[in-house]
N, CA, C and O atoms as CSV, one atom per row, in Angstrom:
chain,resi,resn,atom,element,x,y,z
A,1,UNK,N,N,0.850,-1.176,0.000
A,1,UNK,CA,C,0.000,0.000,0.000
A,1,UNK,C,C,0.891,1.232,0.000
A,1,UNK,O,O,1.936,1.332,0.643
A,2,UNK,N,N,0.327,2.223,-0.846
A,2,UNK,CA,C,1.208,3.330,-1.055
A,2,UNK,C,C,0.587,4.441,0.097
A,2,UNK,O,O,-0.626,4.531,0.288
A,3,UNK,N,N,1.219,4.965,0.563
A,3,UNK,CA,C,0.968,5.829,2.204
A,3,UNK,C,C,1.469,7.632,1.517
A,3,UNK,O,O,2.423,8.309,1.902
A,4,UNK,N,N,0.789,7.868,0.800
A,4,UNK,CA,C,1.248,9.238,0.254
A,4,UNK,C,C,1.427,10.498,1.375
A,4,UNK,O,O,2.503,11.030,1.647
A,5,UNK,N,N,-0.095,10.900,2.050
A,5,UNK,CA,C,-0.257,11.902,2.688
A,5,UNK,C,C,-1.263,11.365,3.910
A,5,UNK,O,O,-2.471,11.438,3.681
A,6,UNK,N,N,-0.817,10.817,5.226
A,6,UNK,CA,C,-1.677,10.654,5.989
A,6,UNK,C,C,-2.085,11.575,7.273
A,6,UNK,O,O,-1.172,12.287,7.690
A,7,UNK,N,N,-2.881,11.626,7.706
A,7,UNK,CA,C,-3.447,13.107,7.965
A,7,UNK,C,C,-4.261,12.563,9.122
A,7,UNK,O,O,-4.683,11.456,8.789
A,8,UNK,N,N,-4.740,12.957,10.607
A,8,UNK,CA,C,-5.784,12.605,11.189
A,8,UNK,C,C,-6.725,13.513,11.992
A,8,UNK,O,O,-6.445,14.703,12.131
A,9,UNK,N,N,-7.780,13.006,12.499
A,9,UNK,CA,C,-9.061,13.653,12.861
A,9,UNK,C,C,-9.542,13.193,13.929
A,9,UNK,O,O,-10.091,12.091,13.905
A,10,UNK,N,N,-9.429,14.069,15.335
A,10,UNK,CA,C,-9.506,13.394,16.624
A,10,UNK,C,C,-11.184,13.904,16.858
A,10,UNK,O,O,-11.403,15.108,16.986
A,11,UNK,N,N,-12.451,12.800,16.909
A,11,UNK,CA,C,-13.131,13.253,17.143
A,11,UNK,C,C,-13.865,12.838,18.383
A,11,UNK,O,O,-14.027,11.635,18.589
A,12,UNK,N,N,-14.374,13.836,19.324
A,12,UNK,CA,C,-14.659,13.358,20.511
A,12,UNK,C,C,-16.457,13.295,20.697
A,12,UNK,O,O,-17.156,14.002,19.971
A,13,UNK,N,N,-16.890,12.650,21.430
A,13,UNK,CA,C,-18.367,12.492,22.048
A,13,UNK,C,C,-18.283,13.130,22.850
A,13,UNK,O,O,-17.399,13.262,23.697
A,14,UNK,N,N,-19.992,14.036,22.550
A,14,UNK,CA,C,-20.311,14.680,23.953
A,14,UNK,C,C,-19.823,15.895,24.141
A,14,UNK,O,O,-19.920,16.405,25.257
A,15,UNK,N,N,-19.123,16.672,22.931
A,15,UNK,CA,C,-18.218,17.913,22.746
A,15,UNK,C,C,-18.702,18.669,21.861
A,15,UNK,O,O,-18.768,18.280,20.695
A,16,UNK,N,N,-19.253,20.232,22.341
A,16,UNK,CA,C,-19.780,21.251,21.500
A,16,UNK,C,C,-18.131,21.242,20.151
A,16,UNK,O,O,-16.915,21.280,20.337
A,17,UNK,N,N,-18.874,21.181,19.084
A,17,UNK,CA,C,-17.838,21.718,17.657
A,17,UNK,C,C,-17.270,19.922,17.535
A,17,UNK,O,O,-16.613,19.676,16.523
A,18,UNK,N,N,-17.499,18.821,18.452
A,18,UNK,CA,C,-16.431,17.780,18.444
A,18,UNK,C,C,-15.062,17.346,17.884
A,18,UNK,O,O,-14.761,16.223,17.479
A,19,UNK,N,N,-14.433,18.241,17.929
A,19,UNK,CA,C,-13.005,18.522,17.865
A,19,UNK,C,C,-12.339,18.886,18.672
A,19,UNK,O,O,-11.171,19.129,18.368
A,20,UNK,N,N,-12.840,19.107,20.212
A,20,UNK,CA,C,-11.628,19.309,21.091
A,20,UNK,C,C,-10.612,17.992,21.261
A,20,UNK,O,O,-10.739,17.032,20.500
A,21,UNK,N,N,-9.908,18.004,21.989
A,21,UNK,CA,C,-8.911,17.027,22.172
A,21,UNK,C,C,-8.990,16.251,23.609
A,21,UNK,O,O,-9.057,16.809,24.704
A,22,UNK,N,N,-8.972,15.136,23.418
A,22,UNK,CA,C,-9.388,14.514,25.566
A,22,UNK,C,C,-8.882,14.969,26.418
A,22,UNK,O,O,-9.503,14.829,27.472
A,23,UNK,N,N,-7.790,15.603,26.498
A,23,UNK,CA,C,-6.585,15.824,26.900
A,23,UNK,C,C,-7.421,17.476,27.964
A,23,UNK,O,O,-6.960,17.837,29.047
A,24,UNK,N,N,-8.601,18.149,27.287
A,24,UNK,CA,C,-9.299,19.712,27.732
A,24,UNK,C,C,-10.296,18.676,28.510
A,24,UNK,O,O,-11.198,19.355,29.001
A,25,UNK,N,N,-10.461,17.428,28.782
A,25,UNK,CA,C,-11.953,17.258,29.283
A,25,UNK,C,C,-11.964,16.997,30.678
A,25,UNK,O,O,-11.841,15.772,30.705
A,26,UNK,N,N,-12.022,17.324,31.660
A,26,UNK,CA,C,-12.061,17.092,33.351
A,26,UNK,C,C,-11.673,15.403,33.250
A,26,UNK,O,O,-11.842,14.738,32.227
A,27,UNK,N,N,-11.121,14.876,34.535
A,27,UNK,CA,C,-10.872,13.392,34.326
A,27,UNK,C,C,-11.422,12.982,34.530
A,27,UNK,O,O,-11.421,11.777,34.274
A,28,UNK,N,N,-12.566,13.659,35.278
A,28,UNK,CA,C,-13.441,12.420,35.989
A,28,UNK,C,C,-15.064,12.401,34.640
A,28,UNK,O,O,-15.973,11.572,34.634
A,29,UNK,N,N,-14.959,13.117,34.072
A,29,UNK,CA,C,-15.657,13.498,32.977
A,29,UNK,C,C,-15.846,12.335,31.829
A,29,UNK,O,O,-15.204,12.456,30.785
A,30,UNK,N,N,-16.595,11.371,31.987
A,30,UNK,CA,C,-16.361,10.061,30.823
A,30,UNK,C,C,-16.990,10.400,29.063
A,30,UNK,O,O,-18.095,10.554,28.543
A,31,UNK,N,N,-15.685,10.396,28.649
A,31,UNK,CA,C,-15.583,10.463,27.559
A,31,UNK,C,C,-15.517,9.623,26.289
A,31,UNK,O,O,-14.757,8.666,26.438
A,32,UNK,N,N,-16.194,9.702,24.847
A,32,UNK,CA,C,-15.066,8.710,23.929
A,32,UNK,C,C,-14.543,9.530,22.406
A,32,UNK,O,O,-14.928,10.640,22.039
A,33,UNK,N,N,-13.881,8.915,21.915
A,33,UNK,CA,C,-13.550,10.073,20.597
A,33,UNK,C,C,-13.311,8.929,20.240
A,33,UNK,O,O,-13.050,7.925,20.902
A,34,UNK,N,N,-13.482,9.229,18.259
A,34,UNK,CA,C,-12.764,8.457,17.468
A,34,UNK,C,C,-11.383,9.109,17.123
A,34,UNK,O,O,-10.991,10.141,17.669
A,35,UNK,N,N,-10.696,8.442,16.198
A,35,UNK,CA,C,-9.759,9.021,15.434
A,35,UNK,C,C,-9.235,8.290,14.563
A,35,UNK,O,O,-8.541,7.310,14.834
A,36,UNK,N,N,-9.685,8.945,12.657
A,36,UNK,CA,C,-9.658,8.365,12.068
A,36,UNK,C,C,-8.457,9.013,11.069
A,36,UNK,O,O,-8.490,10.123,10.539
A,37,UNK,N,N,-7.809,8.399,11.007
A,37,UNK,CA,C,-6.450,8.428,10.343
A,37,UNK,C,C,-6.963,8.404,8.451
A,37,UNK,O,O,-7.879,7.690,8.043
A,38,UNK,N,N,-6.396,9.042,7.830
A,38,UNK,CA,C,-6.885,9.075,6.371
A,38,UNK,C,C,-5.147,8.646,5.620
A,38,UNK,O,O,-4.149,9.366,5.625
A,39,UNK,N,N,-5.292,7.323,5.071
A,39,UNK,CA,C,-4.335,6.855,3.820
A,39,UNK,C,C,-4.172,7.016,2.431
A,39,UNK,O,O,-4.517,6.112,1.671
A,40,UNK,N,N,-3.601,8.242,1.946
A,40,UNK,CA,C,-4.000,8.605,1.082
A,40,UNK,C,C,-2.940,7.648,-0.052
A,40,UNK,O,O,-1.733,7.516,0.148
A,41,UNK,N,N,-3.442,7.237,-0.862
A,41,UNK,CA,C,-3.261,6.372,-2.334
A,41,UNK,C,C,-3.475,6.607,-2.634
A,41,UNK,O,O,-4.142,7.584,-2.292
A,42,UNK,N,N,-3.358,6.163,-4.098
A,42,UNK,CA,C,-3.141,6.803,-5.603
A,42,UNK,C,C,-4.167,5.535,-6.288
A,42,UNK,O,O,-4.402,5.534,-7.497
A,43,UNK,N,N,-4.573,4.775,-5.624
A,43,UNK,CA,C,-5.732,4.354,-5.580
A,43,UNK,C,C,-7.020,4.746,-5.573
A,43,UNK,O,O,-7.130,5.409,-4.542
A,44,UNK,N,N,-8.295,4.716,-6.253
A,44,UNK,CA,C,-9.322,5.123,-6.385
A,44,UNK,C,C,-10.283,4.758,-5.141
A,44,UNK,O,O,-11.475,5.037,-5.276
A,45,UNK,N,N,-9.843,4.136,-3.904
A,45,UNK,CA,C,-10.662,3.955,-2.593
A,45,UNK,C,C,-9.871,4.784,-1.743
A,45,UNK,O,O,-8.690,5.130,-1.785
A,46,UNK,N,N,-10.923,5.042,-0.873
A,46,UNK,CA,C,-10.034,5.692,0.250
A,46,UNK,C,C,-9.965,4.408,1.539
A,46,UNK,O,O,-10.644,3.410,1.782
A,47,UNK,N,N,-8.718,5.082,2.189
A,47,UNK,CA,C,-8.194,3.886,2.870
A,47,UNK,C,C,-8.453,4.482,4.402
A,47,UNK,O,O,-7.731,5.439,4.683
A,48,UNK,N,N,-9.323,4.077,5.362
A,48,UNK,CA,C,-9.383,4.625,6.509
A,48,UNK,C,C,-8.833,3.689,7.637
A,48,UNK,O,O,-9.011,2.471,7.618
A,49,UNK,N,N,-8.014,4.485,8.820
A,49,UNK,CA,C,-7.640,3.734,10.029
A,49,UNK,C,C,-8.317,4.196,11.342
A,49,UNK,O,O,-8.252,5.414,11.506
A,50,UNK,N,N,-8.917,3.539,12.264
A,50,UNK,CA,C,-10.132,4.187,12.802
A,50,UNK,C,C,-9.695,3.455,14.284
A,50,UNK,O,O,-9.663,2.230,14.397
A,51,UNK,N,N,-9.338,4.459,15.489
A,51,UNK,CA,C,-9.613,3.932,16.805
A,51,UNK,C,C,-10.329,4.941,18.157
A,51,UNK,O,O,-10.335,6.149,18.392
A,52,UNK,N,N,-10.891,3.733,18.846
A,52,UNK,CA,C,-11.192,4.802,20.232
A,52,UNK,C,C,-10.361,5.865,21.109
A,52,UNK,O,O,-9.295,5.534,21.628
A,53,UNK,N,N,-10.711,6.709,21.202
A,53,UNK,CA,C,-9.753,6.977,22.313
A,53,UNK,C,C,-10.990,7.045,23.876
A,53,UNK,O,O,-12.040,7.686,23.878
A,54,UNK,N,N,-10.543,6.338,24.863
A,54,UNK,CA,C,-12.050,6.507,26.539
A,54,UNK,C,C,-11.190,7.241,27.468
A,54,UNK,O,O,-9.978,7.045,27.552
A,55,UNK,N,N,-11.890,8.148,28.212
A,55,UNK,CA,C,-11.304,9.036,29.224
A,55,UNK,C,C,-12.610,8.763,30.122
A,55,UNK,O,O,-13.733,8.841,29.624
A,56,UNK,N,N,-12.390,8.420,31.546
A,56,UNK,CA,C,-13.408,8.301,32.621
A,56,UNK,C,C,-14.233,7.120,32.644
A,56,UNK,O,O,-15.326,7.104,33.210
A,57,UNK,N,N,-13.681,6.018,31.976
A,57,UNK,CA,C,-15.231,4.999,32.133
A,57,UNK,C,C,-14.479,3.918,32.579
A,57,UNK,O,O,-13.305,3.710,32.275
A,58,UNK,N,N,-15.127,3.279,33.256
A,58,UNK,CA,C,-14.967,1.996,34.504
A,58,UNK,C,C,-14.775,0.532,33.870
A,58,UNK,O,O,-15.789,0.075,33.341
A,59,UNK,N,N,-13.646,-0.253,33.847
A,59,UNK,CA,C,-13.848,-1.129,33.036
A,59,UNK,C,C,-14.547,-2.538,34.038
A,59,UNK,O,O,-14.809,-2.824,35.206
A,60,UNK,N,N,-14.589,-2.942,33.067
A,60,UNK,CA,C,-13.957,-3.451,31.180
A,60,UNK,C,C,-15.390,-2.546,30.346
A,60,UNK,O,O,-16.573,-2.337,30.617
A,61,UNK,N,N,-14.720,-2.305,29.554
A,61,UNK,CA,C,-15.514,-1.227,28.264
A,61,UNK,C,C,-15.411,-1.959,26.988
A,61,UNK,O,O,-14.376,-2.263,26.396
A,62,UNK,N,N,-16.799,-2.232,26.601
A,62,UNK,CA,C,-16.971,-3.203,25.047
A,62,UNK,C,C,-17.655,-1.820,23.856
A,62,UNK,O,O,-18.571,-1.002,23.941
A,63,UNK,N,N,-16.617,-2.161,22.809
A,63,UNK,CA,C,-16.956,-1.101,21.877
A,63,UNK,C,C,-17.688,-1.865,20.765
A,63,UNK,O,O,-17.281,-2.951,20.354
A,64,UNK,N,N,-18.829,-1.230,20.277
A,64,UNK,CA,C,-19.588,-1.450,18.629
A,64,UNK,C,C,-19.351,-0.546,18.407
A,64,UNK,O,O,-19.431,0.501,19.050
A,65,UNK,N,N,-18.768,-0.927,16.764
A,65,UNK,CA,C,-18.455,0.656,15.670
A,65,UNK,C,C,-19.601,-0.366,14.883
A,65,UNK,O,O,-19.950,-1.546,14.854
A,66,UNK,N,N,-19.893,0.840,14.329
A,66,UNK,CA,C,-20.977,0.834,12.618
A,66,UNK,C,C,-20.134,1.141,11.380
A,66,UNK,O,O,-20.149,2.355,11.178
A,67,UNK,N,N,-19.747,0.790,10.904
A,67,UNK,CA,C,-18.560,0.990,9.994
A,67,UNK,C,C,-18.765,1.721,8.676
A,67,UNK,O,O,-17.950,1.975,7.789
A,68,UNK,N,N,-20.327,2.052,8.796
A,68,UNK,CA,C,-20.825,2.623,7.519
A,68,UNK,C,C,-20.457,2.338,6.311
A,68,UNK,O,O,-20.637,3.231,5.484
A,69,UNK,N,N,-19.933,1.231,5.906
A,69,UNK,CA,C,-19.809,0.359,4.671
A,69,UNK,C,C,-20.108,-0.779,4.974
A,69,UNK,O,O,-19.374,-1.714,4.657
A,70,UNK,N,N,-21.391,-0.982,5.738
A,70,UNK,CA,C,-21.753,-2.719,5.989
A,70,UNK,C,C,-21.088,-3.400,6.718
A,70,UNK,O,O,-21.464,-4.571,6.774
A,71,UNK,N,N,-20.114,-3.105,7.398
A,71,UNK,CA,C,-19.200,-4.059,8.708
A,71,UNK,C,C,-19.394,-2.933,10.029
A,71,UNK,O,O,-19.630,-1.729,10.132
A,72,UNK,N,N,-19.106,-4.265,11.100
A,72,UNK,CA,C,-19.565,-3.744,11.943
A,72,UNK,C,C,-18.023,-4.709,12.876
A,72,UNK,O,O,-17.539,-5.799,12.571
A,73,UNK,N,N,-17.521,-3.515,14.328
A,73,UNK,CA,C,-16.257,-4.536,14.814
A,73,UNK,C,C,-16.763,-4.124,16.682
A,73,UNK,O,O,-17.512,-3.340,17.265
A,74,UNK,N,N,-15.827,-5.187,17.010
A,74,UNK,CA,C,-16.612,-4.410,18.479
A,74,UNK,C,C,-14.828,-4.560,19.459
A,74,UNK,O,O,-14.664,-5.121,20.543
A,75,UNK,N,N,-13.716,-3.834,18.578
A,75,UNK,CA,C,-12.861,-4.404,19.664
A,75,UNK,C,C,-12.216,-2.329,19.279
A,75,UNK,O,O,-12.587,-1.851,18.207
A,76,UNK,N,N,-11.583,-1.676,19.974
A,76,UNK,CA,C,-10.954,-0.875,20.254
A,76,UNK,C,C,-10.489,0.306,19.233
A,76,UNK,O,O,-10.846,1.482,19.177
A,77,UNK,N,N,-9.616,-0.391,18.493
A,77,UNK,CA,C,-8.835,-0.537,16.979
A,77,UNK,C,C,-9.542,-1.387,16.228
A,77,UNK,O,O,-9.909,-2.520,16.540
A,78,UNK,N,N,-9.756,-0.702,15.040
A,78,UNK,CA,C,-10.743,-1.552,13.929
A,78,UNK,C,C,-9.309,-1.614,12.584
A,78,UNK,O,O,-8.357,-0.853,12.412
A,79,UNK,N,N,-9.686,-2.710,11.938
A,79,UNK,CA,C,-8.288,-2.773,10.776
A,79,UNK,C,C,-9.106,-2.010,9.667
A,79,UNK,O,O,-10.308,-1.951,9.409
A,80,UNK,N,N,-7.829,-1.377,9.042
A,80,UNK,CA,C,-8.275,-0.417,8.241
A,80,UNK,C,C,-9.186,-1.075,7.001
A,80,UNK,O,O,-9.326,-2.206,6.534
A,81,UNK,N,N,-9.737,0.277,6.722
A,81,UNK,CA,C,-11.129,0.319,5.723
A,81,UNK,C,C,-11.414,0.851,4.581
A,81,UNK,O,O,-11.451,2.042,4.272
A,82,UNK,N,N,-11.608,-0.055,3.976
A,82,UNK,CA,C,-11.806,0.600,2.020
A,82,UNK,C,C,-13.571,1.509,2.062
A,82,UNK,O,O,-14.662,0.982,2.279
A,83,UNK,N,N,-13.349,2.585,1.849
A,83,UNK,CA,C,-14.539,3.168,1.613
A,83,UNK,C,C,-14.495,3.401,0.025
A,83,UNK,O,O,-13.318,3.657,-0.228
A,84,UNK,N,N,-15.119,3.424,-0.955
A,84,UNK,CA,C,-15.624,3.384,-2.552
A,84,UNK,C,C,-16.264,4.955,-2.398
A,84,UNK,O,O,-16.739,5.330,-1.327
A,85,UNK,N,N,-16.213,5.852,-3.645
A,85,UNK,CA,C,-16.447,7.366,-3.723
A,85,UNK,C,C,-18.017,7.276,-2.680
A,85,UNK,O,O,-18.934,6.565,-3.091
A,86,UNK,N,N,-18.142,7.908,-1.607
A,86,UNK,CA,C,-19.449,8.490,-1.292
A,86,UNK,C,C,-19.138,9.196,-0.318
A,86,UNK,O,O,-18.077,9.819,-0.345
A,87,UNK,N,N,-20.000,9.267,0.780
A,87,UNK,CA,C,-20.085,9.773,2.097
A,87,UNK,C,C,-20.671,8.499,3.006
A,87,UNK,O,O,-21.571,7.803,2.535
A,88,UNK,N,N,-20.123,8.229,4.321
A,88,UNK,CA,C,-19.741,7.193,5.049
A,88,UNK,C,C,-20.170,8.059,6.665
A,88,UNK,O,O,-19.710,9.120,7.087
A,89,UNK,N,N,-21.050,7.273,7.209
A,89,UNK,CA,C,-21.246,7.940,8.522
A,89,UNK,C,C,-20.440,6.388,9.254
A,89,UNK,O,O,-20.625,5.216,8.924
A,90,UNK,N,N,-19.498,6.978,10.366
A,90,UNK,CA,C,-18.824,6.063,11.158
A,90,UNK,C,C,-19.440,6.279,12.285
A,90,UNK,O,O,-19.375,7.436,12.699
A,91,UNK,N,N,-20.136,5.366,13.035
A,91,UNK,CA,C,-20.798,5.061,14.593
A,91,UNK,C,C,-19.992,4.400,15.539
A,91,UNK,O,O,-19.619,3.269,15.225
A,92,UNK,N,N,-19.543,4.977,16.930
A,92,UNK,CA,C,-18.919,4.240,17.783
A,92,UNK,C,C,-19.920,4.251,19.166
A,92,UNK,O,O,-20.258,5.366,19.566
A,93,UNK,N,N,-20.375,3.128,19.866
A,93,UNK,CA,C,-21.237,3.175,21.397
A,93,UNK,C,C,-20.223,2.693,21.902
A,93,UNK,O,O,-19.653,1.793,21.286
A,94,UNK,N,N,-19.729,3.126,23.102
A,94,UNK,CA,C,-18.945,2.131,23.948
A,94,UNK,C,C,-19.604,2.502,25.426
A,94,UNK,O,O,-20.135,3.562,25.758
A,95,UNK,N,N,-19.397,1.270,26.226
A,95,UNK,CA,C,-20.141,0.739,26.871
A,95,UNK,C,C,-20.043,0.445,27.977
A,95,UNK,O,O,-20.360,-0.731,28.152
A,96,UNK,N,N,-19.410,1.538,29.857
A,96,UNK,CA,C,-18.686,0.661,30.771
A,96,UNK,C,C,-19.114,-0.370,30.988
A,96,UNK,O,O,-19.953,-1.040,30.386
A,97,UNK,N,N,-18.075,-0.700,32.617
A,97,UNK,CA,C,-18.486,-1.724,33.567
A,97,UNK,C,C,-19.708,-1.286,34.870
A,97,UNK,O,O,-20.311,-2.131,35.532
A,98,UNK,N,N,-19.871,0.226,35.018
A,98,UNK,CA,C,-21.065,0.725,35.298
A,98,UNK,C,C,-22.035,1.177,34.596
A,98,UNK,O,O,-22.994,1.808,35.040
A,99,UNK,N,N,-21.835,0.876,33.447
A,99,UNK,CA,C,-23.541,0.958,32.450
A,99,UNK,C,C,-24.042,1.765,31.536
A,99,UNK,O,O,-25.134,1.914,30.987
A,100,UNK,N,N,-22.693,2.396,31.486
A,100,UNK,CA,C,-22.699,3.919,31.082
A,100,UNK,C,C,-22.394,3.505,29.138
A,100,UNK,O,O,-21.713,2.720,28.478
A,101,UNK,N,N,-23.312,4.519,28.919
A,101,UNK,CA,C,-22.705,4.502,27.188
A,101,UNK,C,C,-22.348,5.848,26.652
A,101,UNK,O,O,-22.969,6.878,26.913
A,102,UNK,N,N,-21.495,5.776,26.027
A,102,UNK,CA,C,-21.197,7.196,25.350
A,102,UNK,C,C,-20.876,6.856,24.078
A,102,UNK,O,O,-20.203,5.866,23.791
A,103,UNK,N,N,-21.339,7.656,23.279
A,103,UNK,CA,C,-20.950,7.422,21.607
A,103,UNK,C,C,-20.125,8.689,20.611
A,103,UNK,O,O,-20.062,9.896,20.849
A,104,UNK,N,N,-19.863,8.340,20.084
A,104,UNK,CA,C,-19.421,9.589,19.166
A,104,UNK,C,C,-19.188,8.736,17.815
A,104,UNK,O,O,-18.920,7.540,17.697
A,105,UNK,N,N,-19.422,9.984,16.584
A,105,UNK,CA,C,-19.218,9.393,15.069
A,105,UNK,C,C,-18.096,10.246,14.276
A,105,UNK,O,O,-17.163,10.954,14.657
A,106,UNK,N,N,-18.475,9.960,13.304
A,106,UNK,CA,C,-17.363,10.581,12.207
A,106,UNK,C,C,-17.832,10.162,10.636
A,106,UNK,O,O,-18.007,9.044,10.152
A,107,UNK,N,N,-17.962,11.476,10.049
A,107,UNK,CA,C,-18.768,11.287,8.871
A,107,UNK,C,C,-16.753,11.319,7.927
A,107,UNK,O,O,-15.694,11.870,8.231
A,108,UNK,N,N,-17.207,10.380,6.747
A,108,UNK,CA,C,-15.821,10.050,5.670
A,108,UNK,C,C,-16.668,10.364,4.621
A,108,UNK,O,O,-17.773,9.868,4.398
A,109,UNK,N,N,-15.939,11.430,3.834
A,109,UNK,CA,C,-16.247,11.640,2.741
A,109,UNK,C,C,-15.255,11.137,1.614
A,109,UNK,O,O,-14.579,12.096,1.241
A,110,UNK,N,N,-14.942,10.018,0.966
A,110,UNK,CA,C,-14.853,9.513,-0.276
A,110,UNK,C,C,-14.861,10.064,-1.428
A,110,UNK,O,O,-15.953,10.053,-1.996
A,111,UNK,N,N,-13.222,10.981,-2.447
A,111,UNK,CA,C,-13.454,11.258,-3.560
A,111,UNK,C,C,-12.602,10.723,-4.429
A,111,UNK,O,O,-11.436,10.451,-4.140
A,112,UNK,N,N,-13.015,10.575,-5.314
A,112,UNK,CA,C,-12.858,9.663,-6.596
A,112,UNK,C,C,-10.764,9.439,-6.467
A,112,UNK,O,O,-10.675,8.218,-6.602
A,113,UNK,N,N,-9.770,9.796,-6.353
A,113,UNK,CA,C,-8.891,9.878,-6.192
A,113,UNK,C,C,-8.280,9.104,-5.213
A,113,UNK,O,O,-7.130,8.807,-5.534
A,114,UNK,N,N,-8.676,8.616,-4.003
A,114,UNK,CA,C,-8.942,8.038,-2.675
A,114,UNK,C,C,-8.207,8.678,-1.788
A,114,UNK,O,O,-7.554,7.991,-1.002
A,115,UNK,N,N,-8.133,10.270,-1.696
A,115,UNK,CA,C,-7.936,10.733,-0.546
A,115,UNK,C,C,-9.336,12.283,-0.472
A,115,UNK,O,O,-9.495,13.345,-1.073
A,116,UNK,N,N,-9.884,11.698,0.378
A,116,UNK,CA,C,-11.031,12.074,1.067
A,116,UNK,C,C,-11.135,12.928,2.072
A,116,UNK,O,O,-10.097,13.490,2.418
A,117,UNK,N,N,-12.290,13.214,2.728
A,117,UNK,CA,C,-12.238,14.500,3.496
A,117,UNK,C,C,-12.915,14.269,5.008
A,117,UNK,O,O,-14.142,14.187,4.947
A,118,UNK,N,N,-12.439,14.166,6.153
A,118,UNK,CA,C,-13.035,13.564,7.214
A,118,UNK,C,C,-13.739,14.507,8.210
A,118,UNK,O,O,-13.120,15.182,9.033
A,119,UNK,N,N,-15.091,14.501,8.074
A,119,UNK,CA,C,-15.597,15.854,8.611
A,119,UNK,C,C,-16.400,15.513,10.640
A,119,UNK,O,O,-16.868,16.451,11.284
């Protein structure tokens, strides 16, 4: 795989604008963010790398992503992902050991070139 320009997008749950960084959120404050890494090729798919980041939640913590191309993973780190030209909504719930769920997404936009725009 050719790795031209990779670029990433820390997005958090539960955050006015969801782009702050975990790092601004109180600790005791339970949090989750994605962060989806963009592989840019010279390939006509775009190539996405996609993980949690959890601040404040009680384990053990089980993650479902929606993968918005028909797969679905439920572990932390998901292996990277061929998205085909469109727009791609990414879903993450994760889930403590006290009951708690917090989610956050990440929309992939897919253009014909396969480096895309992660909003």
């Amino acid at each position: 795989m050719n790795r031209i320009a990779p670029t990433s997008v820390l997005m958090a749950g539960c955050l006015a604008g969801g782009l702050s960084p975990l790092a601004t959120l109180a600790e005791d404050a339970p949090a989750v963010a994605i962060v989806a890494e963009n592989l840019c090729t010279d390939r006509p798919v775009k190539i996405v790398a996609l993980y949690a980041k959890v601040a404040g939640l009680t384990p053990p913590v089980s993650y479902h992503w929606n993968l918005g191309n028909g797969k679905e993973w439920n572990e932390p780190e998901v292996p990277e992902q061929e998205y085909e030209v469109g727009r791609y909504d990414v879903l993450l719930a994760v889930k403590d050991g006290a009951g708690r769920i917090r989610k956050a997404s990440v929309a992939i936009e897919a253009e014909s070139h396969g480096c895309g725009v992660m909003k």
